[in-house]
RODO-2510 file (C-alpha; in nm, 4 decimals, decimal comma):
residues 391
     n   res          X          Y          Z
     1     x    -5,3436   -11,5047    -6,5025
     2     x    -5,2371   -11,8522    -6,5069
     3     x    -5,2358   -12,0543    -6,1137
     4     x    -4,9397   -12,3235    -6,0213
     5     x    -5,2312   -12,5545    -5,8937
     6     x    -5,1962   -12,8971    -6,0103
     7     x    -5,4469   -13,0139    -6,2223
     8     x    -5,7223   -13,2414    -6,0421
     9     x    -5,8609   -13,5218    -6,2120
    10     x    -6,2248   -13,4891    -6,2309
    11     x    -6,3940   -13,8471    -6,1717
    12     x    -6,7311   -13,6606    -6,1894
    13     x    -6,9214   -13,7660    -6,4972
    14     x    -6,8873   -13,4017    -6,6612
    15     x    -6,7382   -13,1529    -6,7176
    16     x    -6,4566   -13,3952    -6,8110
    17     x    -6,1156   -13,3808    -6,7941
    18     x    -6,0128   -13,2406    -7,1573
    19     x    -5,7452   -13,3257    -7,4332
    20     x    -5,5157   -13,0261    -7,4636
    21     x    -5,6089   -12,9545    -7,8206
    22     x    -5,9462   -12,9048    -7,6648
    23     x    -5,8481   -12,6459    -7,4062
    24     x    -5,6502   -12,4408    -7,6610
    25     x    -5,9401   -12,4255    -7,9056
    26     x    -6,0535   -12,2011    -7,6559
    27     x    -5,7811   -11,9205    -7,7361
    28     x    -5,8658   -11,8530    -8,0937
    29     x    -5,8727   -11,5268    -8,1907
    30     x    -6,2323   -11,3243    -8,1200
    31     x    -6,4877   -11,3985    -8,4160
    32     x    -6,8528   -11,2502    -8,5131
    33     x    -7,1174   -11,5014    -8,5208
    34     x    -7,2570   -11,3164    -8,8120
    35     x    -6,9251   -11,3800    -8,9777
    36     x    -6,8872   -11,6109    -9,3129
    37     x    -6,5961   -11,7911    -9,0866
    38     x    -6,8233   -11,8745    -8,8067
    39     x    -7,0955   -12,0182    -9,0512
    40     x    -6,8227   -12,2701    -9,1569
    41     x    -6,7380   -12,3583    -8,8347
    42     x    -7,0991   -12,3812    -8,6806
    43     x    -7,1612   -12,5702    -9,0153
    44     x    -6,8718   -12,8461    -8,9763
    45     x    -6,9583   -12,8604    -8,6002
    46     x    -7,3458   -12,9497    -8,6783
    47     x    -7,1947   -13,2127    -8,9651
    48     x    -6,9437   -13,3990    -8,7284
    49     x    -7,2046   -13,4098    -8,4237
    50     x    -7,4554   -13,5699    -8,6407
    51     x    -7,1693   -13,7992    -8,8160
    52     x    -7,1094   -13,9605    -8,4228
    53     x    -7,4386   -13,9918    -8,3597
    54     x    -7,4752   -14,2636    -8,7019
    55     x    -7,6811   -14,0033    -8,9255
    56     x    -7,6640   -14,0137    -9,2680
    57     x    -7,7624   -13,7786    -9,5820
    58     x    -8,1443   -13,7572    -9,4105
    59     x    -8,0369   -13,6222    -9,1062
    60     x    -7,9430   -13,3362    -8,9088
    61     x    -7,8174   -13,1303    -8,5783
    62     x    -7,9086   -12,8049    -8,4359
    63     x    -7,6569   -12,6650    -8,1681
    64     x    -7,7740   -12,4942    -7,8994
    65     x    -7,5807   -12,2959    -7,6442
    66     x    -7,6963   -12,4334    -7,3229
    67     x    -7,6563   -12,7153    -7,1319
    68     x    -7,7675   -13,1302    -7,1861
    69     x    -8,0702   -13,0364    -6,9988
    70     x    -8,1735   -12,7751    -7,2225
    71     x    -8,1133   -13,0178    -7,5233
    72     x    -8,3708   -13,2626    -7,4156
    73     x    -8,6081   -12,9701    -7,2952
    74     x    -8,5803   -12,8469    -7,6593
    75     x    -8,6694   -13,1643    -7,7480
    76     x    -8,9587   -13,2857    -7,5565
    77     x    -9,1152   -12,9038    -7,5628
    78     x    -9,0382   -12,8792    -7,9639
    79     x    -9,1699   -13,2686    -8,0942
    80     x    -9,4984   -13,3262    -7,8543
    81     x    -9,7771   -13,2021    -8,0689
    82     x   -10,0398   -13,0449    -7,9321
    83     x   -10,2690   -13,2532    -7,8544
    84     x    -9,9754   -13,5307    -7,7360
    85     x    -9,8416   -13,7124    -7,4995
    86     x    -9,5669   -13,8053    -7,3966
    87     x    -9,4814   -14,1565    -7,1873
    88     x    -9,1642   -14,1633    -7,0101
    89     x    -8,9929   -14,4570    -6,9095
    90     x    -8,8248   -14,3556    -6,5416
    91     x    -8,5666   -14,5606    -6,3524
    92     x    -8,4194   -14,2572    -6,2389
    93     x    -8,3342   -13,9260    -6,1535
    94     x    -8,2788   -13,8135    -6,5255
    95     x    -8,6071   -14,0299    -6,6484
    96     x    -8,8014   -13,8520    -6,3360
    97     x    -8,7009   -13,5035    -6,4728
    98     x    -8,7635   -13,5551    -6,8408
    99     x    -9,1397   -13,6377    -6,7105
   100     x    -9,1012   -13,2593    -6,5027
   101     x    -8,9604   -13,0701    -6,8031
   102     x    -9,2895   -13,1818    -6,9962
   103     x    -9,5146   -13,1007    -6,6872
   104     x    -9,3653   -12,7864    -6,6677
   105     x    -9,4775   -12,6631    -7,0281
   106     x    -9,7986   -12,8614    -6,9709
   107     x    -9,7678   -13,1574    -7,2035
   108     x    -9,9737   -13,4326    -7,1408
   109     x    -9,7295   -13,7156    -6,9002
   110     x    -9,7566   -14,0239    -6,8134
   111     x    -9,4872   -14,1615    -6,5741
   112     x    -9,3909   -14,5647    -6,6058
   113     x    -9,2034   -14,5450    -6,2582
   114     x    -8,9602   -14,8990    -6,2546
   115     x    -8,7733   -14,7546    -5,9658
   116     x    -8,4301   -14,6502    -5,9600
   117     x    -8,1921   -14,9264    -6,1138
   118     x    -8,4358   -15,1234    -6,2805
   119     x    -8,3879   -15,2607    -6,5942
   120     x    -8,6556   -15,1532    -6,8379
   121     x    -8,9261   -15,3913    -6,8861
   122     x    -9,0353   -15,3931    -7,2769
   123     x    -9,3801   -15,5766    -7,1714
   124     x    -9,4338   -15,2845    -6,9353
   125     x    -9,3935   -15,0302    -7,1957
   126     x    -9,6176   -15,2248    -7,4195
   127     x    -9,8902   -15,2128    -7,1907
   128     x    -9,8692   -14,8528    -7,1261
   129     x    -9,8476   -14,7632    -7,5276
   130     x   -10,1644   -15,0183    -7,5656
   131     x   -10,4033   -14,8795    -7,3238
   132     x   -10,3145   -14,4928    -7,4367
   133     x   -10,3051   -14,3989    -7,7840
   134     x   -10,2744   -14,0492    -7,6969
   135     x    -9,9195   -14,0953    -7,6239
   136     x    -9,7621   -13,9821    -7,8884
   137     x    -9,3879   -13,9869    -7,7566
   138     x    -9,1682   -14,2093    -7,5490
   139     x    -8,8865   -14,0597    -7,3980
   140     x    -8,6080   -14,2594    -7,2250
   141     x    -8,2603   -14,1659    -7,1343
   142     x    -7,9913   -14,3775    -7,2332
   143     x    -7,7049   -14,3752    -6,9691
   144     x    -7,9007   -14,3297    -6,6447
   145     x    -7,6234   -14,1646    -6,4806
   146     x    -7,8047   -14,1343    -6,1336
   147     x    -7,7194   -14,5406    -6,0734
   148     x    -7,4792   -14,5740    -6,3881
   149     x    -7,7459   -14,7999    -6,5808
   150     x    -7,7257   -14,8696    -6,9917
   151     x    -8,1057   -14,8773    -7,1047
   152     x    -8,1883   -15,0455    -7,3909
   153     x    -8,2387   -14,7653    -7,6740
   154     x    -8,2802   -15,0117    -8,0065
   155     x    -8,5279   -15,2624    -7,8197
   156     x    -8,7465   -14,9198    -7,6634
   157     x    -8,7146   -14,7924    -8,0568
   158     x    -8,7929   -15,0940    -8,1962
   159     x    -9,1209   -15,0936    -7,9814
   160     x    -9,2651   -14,7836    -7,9924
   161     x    -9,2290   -14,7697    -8,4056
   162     x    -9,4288   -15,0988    -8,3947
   163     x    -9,7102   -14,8765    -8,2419
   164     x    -9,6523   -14,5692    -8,4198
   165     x    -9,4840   -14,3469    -8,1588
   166     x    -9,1775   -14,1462    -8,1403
   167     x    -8,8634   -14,1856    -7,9493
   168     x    -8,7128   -13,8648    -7,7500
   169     x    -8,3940   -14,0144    -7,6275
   170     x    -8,1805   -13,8283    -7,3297
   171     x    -7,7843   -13,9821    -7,4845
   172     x    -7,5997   -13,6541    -7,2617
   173     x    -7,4321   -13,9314    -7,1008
   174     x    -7,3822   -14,1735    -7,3491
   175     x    -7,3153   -14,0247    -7,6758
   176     x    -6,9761   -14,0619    -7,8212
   177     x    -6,8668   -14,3930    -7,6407
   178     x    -7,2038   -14,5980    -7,5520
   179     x    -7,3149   -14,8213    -7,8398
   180     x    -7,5816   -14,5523    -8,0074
   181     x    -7,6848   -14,5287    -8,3696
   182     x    -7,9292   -14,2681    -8,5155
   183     x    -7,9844   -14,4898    -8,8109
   184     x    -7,9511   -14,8479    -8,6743
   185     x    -8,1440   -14,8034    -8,3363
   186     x    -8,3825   -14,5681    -8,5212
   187     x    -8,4001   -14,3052    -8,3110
   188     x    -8,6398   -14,0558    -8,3642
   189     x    -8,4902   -13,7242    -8,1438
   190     x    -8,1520   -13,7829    -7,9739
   191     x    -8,0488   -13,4746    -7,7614
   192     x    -7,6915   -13,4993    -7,6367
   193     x    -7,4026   -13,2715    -7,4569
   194     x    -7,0476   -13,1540    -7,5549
   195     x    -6,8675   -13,1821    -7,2462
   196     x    -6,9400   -13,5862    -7,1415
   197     x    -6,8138   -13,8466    -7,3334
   198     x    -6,7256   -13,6185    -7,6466
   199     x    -6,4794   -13,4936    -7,4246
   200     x    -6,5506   -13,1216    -7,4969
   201     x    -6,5690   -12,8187    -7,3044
   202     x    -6,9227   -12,7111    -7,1337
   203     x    -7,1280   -12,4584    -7,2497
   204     x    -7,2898   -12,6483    -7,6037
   205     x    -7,5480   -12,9220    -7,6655
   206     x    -7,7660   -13,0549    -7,9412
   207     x    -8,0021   -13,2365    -8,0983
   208     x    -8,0331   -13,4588    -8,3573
   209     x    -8,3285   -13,5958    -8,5514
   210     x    -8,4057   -13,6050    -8,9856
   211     x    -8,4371   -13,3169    -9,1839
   212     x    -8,8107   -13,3954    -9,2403
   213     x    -8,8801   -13,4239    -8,8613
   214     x    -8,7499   -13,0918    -8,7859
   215     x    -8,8794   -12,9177    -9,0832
   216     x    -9,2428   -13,0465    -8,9475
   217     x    -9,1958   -12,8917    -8,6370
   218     x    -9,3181   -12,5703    -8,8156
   219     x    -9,6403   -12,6781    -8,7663
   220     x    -9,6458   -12,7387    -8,3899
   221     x    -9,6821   -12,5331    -8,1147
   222     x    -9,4312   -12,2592    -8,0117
   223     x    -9,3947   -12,3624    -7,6238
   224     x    -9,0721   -12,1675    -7,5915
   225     x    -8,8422   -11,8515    -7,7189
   226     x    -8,5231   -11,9910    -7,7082
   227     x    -8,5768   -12,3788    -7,7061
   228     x    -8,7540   -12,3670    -7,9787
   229     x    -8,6103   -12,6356    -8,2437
   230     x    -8,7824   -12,5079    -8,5328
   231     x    -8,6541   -12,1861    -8,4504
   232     x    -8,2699   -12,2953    -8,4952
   233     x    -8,3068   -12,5117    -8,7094
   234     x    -8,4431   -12,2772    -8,9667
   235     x    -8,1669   -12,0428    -8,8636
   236     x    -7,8434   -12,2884    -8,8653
   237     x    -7,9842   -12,5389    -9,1532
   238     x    -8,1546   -12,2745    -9,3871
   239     x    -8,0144   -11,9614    -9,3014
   240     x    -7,6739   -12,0560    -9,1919
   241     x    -7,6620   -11,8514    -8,9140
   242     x    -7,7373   -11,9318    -8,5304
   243     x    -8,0921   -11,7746    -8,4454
   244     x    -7,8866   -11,6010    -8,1374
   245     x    -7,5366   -11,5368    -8,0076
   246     x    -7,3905   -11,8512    -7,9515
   247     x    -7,0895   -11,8974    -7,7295
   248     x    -6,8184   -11,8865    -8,0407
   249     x    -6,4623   -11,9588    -7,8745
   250     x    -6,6777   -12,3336    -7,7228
   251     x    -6,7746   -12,3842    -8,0848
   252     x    -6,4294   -12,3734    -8,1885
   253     x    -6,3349   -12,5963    -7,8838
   254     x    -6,5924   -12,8571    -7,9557
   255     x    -6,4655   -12,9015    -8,3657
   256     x    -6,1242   -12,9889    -8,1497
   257     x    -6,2887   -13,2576    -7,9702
   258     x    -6,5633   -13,3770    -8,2314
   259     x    -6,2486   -13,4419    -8,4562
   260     x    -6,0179   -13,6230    -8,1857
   261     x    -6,3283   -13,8533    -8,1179
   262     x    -6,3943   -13,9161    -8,4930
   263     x    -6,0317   -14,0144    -8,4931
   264     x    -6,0742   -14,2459    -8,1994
   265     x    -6,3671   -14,3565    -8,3247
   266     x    -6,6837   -14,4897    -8,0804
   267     x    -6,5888   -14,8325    -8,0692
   268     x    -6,2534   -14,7346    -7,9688
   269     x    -6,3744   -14,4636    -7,6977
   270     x    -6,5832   -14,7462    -7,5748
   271     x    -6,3278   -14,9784    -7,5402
   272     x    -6,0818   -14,7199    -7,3793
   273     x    -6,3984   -14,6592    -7,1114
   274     x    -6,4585   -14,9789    -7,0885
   275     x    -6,1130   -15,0809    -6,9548
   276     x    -6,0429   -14,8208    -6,7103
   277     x    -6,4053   -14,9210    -6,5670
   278     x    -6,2958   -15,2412    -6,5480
   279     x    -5,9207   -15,1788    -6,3466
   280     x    -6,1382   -14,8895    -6,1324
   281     x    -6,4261   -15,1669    -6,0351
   282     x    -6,1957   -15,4401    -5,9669
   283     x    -5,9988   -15,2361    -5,7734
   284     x    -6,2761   -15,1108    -5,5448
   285     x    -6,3417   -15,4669    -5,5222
   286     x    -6,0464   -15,5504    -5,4079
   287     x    -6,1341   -15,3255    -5,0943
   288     x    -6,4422   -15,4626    -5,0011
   289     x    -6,6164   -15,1996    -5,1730
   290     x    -6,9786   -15,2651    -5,2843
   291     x    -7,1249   -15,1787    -5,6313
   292     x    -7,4824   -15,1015    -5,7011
   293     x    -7,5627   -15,2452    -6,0626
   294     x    -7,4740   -15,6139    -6,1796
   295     x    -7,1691   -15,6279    -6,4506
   296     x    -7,4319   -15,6522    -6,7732
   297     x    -7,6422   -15,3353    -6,6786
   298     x    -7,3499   -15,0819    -6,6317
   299     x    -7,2734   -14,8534    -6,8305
   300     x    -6,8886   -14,7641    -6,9252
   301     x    -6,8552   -14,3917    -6,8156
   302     x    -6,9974   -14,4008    -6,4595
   303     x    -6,9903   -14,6655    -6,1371
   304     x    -7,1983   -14,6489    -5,8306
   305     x    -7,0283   -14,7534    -5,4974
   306     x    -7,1597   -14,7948    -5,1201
   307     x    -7,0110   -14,6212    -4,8817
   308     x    -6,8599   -14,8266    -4,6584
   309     x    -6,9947   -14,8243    -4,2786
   310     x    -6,8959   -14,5134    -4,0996
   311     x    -6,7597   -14,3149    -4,3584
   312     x    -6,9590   -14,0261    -4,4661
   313     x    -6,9422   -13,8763    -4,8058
   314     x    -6,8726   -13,5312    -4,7304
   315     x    -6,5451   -13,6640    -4,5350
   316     x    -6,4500   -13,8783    -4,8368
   317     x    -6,5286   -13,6227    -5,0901
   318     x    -6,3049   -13,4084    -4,8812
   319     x    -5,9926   -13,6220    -4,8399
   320     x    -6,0039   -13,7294    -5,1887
   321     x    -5,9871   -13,3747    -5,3191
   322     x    -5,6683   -13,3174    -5,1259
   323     x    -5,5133   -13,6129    -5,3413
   324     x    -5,6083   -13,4317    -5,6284
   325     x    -5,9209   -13,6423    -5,7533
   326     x    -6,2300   -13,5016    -5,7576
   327     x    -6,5660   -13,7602    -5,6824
   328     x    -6,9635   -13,7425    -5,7414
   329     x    -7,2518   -13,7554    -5,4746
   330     x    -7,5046   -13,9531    -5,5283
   331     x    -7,8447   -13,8494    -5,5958
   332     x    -8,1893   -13,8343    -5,4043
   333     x    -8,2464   -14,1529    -5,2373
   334     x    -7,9194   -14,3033    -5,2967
   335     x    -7,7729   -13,9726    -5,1972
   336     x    -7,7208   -14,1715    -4,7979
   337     x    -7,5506   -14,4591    -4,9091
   338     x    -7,3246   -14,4565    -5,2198
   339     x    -7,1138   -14,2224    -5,4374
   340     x    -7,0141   -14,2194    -5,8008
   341     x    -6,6951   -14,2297    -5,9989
   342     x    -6,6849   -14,1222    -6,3523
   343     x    -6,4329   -14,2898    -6,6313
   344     x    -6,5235   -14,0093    -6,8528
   345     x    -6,2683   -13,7995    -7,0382
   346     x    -5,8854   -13,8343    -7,0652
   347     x    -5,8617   -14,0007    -6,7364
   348     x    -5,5901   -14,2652    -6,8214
   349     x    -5,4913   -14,6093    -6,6205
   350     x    -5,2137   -14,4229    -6,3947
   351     x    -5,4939   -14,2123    -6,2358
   352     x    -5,7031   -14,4967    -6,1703
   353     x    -5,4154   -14,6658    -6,0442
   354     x    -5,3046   -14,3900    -5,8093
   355     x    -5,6791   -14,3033    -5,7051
   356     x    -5,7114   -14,6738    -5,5602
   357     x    -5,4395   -14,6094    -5,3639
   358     x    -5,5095   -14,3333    -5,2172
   359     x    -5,8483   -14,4368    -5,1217
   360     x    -5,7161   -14,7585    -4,9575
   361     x    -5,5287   -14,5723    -4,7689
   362     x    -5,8248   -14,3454    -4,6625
   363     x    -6,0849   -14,5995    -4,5971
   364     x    -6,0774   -14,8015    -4,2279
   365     x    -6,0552   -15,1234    -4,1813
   366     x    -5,9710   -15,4235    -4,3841
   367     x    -5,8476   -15,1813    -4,6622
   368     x    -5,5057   -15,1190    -4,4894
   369     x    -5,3767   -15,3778    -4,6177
   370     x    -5,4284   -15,2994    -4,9432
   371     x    -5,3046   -14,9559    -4,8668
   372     x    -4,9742   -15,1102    -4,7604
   373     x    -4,9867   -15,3729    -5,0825
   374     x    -5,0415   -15,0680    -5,2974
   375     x    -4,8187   -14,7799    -5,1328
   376     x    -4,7786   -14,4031    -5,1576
   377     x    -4,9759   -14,2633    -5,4248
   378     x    -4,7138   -14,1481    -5,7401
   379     x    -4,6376   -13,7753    -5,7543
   380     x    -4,8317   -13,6160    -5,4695
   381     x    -4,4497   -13,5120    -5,3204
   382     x    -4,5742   -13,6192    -4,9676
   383     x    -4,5921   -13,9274    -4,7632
   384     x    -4,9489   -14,1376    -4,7447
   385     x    -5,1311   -14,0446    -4,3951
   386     x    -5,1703   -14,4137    -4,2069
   387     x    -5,4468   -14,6342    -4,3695
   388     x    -5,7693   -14,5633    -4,2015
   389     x    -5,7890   -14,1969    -4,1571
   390     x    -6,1818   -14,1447    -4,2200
   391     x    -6,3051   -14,3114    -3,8961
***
C-alpha cells in the first residue's frame, strides 16, 4: 500500500528526513539473525559506527535495538561500579534525565544543575570532582538538544582524566556531524543513535567505548536484562551473534546510511549543517524572530526560536504542517515561549528557502513584508493565504 501524500519535511531533530538508499535498505529480502549473512552485516555495521565515532584498532561498538535513550541507559547502568557515582553535568532536559536514568537503578547521583542554556563551567566541575571522590563517572551530553547548545566534550574529558574519572557522553544528537572524536577527545563511553545526524532510520543505537572497558564490565554489577553491555558485547564481539532478536531489515538500512556518511565524511556533514543553519537563522532574523543561544554556543543540527507575541505554538505547529514542514515544541520550561527547528537529515537549501516563506507569510505583523519580498512558497500548487494569518 503505497499513499499519494507528499512527502513532509521533518524539521524535528529526529527521525530525519532519509536518503533514498536509506529507505530502500529497508526492502531487503527477510533474513535470520542467527544467519552467517546477518553476522556480516551486524559485523560491518558495529565496524563503520565505531569508524565515525574516531575509534581505532582498541575500540569497539555494541548495537542495540532500542532507542538513543536506551543507549545511554546501557551505558550509565553498565559502567558505574558498584560502589560509584556518577556526577552529571545538567544544562538541560537531556543532562536532567541522564541524572533520572541513574536514580532509577539506584546509582549514587550527584546533579551539577547550570540551568538550562548555560555554558558548562570547567571550574564548577572541578569543584564537584574535588570534594567527592566517590564519583566515579561524569556524564554529559554533547548536543543539548532541549536549547540547541554544543558542550564542550574534549575540555569535560580532558578534566575528569586529570582526576581519574570516566566520561559517559550522551552524542544521540551530535554524532556524525558535530566535531566528536573517540580517540582525540578521549572519550571514555559514547552512546549515540541511528536516526539523527547519521541520517538513518529509527529503531537502532549504540555504544562505543575500548575493547578493554567493555570486557571489564564482566565484573560489575548486572543492573539490567536487556541493557546490559557486557551482555552484547560478549554476544556481538565474541560470539558474533546479537544476544537477542535485533530488528534485521534497520540493520541493513543503517549500513546504507553509515556508508553515505563515511562518504560525506564528518567534516563535510558538518559543513553541509552548518550552512543550512546559517540561511535558516538569518532568515528568521530577517523576520524579527528571536533566537535563544548566542552564535558560538549553537550547535549545527538544531535552533531555538521565540515565539513571537500572540502566536501560540499549537497554531503554528498547525499551519506549518499544512505547508508540508513539520516543527518541534519546546521542552519543559521553555515549552511557553519558543520552538525548535532541526537542520538534520537531507533537508537541502530549497526547503529552507521555501519554509521561510511560508512562515513569513504566517506570522503577523512586520513579517508581511517579507512575505510579499519572498512570495508564494514553490510547489505547494496553491496560492499563499494573506501574510498574518496566526493572529
Amino acid at each position: 500500500m503505497t499513499s499519494d501524500a507528499p512527502q513532509l519535511v521533518l524539521m524535528n531533530p529526529g527521525p530525519v528526513v532519509t536518503d533514498e538508499r536509506v529507505r530502500a535498505a529497508l526492502t531487503g529480502p527477510d533474513l535470520c539473525h542467527r544467519d552467517r549473512d546477518f553476522t556480516r552485516l551486524m559485523t560491518s555495521v558495529r565496524a563503520k559506527v565505531t569508524r565515525i565515532a574516531g575509534g581505532d584498532d582498541r575500540h569497539t561498538s555494541v548495537v542495540l535495538t532500542a532507542s538513543g535513550t536506551a543507549a545511554v541507559e546501557a551505558a550509565i547502568l553498565s559502567a558505574v561500579p558498584a560502589g560509584g557515582g556518577l556526577l552529571v553535568v545538567d544544562n538541560g532536559h537531556y543532562g536532567h534525565r541522564m541524572a533520572e536514568i541513574a536514580q532509577t537503578y539506584g546509582i549514587r547521583v550527584r546533579r551539577l544543575e547550570l540551568g538550562w542554556g548555560t555554558p558548562v563551567e570547567l571550574g564548577a566541575v572541578e569543584r564537584e570532582l574535588a570534594a567527592d571522590p566517590g564519583l566515579t563517572h561524569v556524564g554529559l551530553v554533547h548536543h543539548e538538544t532541549s536549547t540547541g547548545m554544543l558542550n564542550d566534550v574534549r575540555g569535560l574529558c580532558a578534566l575528569a582524566h586529570r582526576y581519574g574519572r570516566e566520561v559517559v557522553l550522551d552524542a544521540v544528537s551530535s554524532i556524525g556531524a558535530e566535531s566528536l572524536n573517540l580517540c582525540e577527545d578521549e572519550v571514555d563511553w559514547l552512546a549515540g543513535s541511528a536516526n539523527k545526524c547519521l541520517e538513518g532510520t529509527p529503531g537502532l543505537s549504540f555504544v562505543c567505548a575500548r575493547k578493554d572497558a567493555f570486557a571489564s564490565l564482566g565484573s560489575g554489577p548486572r543492573r539490567s536484562y536487556y541493557l546490559d553491555l557486557y551482555r552484547h558485547f560478549r554476544a556481538q564481539e565474541q560470539a558474533g551473534a546479537p544476544a537477542f532478536t535485533p530488528a534485521v531489515h534497520v540493520f541493513r538500512s543503517f549500513e546504507a546510511a553509515l556508508d553515505l556518511a563515511l562518504t560525506e565524511g564528518v567534516g563535510a556533514r558538518r559543513a553541509r549543517y552548518g550552512r543550512l543553519a546559517g540561511q535558516l537563522r538569518e532568515g528568521l532574523a530577517a523576520l524579527g524572530l528571536d533566537l535563544l543561544l548566542p552564535p558560538e554556543q549553537r550547535a549545527v543540527g538544531l535552533t531555538a526560536i521565540r515565539l513571537p507575541e500572540g502566536v501560540g505554538y499549537p497554531a503554528l505547529e498547525t499551519a506549518l504542517r499544512a505547508e508540508g514542514f513539520v516543527i518541534y515544541a519546546a521542552q519543559e520550561q521553555l515549552a511557553e515561549g519558543f520552538f525548535r527547528l532541526s537542520t538534520m537529515g537531507r533537508i537541502t537549501a530549497a526547503d529552507v528557502e521555501r519554509f521561510l516563506a511560508a512562515l513569513a507569510r504566517l506570522l503577523p505583523g512586520p513579517t508581511a513584508v517579507a512575505a510579499r519580498d519572498r512570495g508564494p512558497a514553490p510547489g505547494r500548487g496553491s496560492a499563499p493565504e494573506p501574510a498574518g494569518v496566526l493572529r
